[in-house]
VOPAGU-2260 file (C-alpha; in pm, 1 decimal, decimal comma):
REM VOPAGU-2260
SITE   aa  ch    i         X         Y         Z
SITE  UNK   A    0    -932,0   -4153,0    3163,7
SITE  UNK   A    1    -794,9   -4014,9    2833,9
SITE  UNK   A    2    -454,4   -3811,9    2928,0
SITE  UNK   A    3    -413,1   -3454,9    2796,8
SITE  UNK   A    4    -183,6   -3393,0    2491,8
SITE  UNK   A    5     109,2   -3190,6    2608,6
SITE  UNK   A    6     134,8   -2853,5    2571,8
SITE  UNK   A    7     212,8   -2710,2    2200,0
SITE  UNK   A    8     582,6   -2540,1    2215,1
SITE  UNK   A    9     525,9   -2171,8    2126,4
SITE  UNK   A   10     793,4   -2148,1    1935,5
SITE  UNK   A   11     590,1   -2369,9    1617,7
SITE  UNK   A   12     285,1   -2121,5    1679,9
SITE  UNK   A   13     274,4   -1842,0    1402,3
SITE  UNK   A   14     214,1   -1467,0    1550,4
SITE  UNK   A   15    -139,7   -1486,7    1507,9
SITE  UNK   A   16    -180,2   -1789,0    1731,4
SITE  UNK   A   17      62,2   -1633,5    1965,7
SITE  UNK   A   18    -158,9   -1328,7    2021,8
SITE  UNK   A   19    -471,2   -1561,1    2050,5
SITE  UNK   A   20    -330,2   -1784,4    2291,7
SITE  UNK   A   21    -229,2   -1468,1    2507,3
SITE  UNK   A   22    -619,9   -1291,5    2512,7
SITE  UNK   A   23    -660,3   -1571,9    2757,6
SITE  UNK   A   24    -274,6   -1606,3    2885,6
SITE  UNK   A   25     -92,9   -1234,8    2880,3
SITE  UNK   A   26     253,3   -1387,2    2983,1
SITE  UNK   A   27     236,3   -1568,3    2676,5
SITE  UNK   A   28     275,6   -1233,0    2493,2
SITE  UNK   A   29     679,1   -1227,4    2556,1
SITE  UNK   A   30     699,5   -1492,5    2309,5
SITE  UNK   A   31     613,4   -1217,1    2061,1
SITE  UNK   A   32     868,6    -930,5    2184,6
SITE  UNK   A   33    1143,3   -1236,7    2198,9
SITE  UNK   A   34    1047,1   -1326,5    1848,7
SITE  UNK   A   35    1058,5    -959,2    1695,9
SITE  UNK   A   36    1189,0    -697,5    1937,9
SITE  UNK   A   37    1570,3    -733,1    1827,2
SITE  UNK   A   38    1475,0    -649,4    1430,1
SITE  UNK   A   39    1266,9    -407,7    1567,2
SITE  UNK   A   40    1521,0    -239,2    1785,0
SITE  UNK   A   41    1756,2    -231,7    1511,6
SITE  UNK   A   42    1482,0     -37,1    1297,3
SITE  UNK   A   43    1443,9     223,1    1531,2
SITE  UNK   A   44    1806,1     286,0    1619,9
SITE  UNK   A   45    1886,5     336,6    1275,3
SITE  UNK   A   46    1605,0     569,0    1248,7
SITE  UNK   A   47    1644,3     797,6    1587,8
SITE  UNK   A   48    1947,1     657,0    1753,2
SITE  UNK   A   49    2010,0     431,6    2106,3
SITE  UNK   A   50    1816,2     603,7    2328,0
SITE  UNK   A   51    1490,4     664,3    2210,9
SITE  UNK   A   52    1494,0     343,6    2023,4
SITE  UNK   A   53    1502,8     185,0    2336,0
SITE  UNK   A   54    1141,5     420,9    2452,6
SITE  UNK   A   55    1045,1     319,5    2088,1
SITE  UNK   A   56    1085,8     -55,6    2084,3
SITE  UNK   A   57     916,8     -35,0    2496,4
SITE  UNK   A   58     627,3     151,6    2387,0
SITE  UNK   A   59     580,9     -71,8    2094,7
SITE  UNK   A   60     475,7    -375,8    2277,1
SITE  UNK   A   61     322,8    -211,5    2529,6
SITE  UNK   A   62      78,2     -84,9    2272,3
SITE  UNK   A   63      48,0    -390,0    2109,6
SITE  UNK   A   64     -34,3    -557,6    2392,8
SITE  UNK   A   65    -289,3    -316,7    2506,6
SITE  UNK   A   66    -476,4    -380,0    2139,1
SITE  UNK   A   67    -420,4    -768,4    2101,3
SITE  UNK   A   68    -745,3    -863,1    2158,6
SITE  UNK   A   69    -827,3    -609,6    1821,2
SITE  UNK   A   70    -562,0    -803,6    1631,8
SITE  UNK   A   71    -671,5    -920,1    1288,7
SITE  UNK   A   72    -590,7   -1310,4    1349,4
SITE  UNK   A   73    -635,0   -1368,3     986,2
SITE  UNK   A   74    -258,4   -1221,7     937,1
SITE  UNK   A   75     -14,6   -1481,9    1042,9
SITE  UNK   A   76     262,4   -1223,6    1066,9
SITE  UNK   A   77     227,9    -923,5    1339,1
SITE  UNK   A   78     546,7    -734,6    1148,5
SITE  UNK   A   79     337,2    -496,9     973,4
SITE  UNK   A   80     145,7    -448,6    1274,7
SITE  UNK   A   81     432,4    -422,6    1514,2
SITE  UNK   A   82     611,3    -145,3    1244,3
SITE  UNK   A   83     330,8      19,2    1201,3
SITE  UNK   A   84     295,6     127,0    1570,0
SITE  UNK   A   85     696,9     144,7    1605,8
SITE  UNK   A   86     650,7     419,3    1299,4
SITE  UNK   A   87     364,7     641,3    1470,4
SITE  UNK   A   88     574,2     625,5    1764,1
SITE  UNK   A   89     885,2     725,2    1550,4
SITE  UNK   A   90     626,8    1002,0    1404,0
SITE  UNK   A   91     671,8    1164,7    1774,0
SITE  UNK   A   92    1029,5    1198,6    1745,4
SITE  UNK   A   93    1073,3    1341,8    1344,6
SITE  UNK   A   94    1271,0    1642,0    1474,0
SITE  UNK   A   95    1500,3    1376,1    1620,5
SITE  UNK   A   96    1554,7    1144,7    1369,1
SITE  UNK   A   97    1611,5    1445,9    1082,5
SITE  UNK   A   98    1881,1    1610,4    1374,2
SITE  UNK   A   99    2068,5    1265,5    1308,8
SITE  UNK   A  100    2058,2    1275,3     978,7
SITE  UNK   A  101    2172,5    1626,8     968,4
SITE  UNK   A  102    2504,7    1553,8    1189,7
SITE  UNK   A  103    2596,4    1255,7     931,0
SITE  UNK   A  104    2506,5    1453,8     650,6
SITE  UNK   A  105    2711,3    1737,7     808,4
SITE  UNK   A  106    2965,0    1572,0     950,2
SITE  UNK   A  107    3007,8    1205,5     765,3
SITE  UNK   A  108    3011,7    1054,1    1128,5
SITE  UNK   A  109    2746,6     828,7    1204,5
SITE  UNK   A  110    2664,4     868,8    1577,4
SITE  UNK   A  111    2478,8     565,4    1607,1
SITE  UNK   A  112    2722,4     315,9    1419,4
SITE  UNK   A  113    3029,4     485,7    1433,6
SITE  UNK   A  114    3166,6     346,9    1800,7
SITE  UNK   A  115    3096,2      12,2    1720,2
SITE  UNK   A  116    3241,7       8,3    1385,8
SITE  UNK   A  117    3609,8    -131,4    1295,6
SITE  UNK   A  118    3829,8     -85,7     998,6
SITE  UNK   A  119    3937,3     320,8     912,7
SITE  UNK   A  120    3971,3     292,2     602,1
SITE  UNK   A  121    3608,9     118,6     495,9
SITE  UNK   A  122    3473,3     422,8     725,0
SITE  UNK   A  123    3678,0     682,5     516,6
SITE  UNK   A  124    3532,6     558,0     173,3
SITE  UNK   A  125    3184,4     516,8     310,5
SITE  UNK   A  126    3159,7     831,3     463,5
SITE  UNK   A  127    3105,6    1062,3     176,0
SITE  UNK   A  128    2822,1     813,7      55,4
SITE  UNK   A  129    2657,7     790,4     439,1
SITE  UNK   A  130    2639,3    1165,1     413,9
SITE  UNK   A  131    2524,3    1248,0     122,8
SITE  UNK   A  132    2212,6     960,5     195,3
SITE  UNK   A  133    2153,9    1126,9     563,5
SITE  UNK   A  134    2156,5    1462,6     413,4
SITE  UNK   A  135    1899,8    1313,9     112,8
SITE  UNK   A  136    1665,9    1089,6     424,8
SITE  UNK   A  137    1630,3    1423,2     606,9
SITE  UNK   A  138    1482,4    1616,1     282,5
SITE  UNK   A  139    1228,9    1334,4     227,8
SITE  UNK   A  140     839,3    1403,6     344,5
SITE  UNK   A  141     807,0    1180,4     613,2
SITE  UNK   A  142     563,9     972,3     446,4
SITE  UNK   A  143     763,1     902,1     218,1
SITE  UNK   A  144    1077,4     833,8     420,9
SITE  UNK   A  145     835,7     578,2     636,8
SITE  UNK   A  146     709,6     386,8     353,5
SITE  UNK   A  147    1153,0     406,3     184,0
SITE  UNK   A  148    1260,5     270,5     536,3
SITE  UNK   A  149     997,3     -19,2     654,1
SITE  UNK   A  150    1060,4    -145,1     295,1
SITE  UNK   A  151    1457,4     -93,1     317,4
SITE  UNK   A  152    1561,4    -129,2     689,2
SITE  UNK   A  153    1229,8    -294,6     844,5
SITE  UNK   A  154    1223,0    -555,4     553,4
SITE  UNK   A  155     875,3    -571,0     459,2
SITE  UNK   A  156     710,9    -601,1      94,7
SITE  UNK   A  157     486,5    -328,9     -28,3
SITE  UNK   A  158     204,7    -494,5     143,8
SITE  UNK   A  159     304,1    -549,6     456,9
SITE  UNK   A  160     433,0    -146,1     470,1
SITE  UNK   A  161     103,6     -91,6     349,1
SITE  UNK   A  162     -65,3    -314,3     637,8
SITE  UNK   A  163     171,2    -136,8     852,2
SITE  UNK   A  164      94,2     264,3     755,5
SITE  UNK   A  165    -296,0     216,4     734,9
SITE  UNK   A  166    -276,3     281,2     365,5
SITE  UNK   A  167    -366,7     124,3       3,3
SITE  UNK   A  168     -67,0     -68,4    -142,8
SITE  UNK   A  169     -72,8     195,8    -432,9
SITE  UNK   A  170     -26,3     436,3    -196,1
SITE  UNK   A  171     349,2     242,3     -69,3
SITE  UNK   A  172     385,8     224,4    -440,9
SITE  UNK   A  173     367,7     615,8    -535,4
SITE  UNK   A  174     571,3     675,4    -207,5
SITE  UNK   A  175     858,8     454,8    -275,7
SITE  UNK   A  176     875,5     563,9    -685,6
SITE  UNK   A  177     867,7     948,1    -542,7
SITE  UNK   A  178    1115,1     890,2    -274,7
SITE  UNK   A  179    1384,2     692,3    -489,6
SITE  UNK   A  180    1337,6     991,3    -755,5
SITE  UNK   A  181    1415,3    1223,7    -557,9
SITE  UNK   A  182    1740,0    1002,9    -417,1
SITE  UNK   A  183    1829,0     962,7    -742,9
SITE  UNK   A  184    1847,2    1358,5    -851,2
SITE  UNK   A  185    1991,8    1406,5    -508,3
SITE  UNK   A  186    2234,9    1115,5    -503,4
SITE  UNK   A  187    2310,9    1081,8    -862,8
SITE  UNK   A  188    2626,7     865,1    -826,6
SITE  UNK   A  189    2451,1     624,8    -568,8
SITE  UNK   A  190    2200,0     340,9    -701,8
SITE  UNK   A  191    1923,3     440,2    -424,8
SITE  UNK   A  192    1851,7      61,1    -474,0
SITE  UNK   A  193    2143,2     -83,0    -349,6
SITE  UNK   A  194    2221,0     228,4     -80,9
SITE  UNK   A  195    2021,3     115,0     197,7
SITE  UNK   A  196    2199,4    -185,6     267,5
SITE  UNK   A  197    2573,1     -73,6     176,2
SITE  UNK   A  198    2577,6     274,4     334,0
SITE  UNK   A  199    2248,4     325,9     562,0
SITE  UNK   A  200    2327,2     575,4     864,3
């Protein structure tokens, strides 16, 4: 009698194969949320703040487990997919996430980062910068502050944001050129390539 191979350890299984394996096994899902809920979280409380990135991040995987069995198992990376539901869900809460930007562009406080960061004097230099970029983010269509953001903070190329909004790559492309433009006349000592990183809300 031959003897069964053991099982494969999820962790070498790409996202694709995760999602297959759980059609037929749902528990094995959680592999997925361990794997990308963290950089997700962090997406969506830079985008709305604790609270409803918590709702956000929840929702998320609920949805995406709901539709696994429509995933495309052809893309070995469920980022894209993952942001692009975390960013419709974000669509529901646009009056939130330009209020946040409003109080740091108002106010040069950060009310998401602010508690948990040390050192006064990196916060007083920063400030002006954080504020001026909130007060720029909230201005943006929010098309184009989707595609600026799951390129910037989420981390994907212009084809997984693409993957991710439902939209051509040209599309991202047009977005992002329009949206750094108008950072540029808005924040014109700022390199709106370099911002993101060194003073995102």
């Amino acid at each position: 009698m031959r003897q069964q191979s053991p099982p494969m350890d999820p962790e070498t299984l790409d996202d694709a194969e995760i999602i297959a394996r759980s059609r037929e096994d749902p528990e094995g899902f959680a592999v997925l949320f361990t794997r990308h809920a963290p950089a997700l979280k962090r997406y969506a409380v830079r985008r709305l703040g604790a609270e409803a990135a918590e709702d956000v991040v929840a929702e998320t995987f609920v949805a995406a487990f709901r539709q696994r069995a429509r995933y495309d198992l052809t893309r070995p990376d469920a980022r894209p997919w993952l942001y692009g539901i975390a960013t419709n869900l974000i669509g529901r809460h646009r009056r939130s996430e330009v209020a946040l930007y409003q109080v740091l562009a108002r106010t040069g406080v950060d009310p998401v980062t602010e508690p948990f960061t040390d050192g006064v004097e990196s916060r007083v230099d920063a400030s002006g910068a954080r504020a001026a970029l909130a007060g720029a983010l909230a201005r943006l269509p929010a098309g184009h502050r989707d595609v600026l953001l799951l390129v910037t903070w989420g981390g994907l190329s212009y084809w997984e944001a693409a993957a991710a909004l439902g939209v051509p790559v040209g599309t991202v492309r047009s977005r992002m050129n329009r949206a750094r433009e108008k950072l540029r006349r808005s924040l014109p000592d700022i390199d709106p390539t370099t911002t993101y990183e060194e003073h995102g809300p």
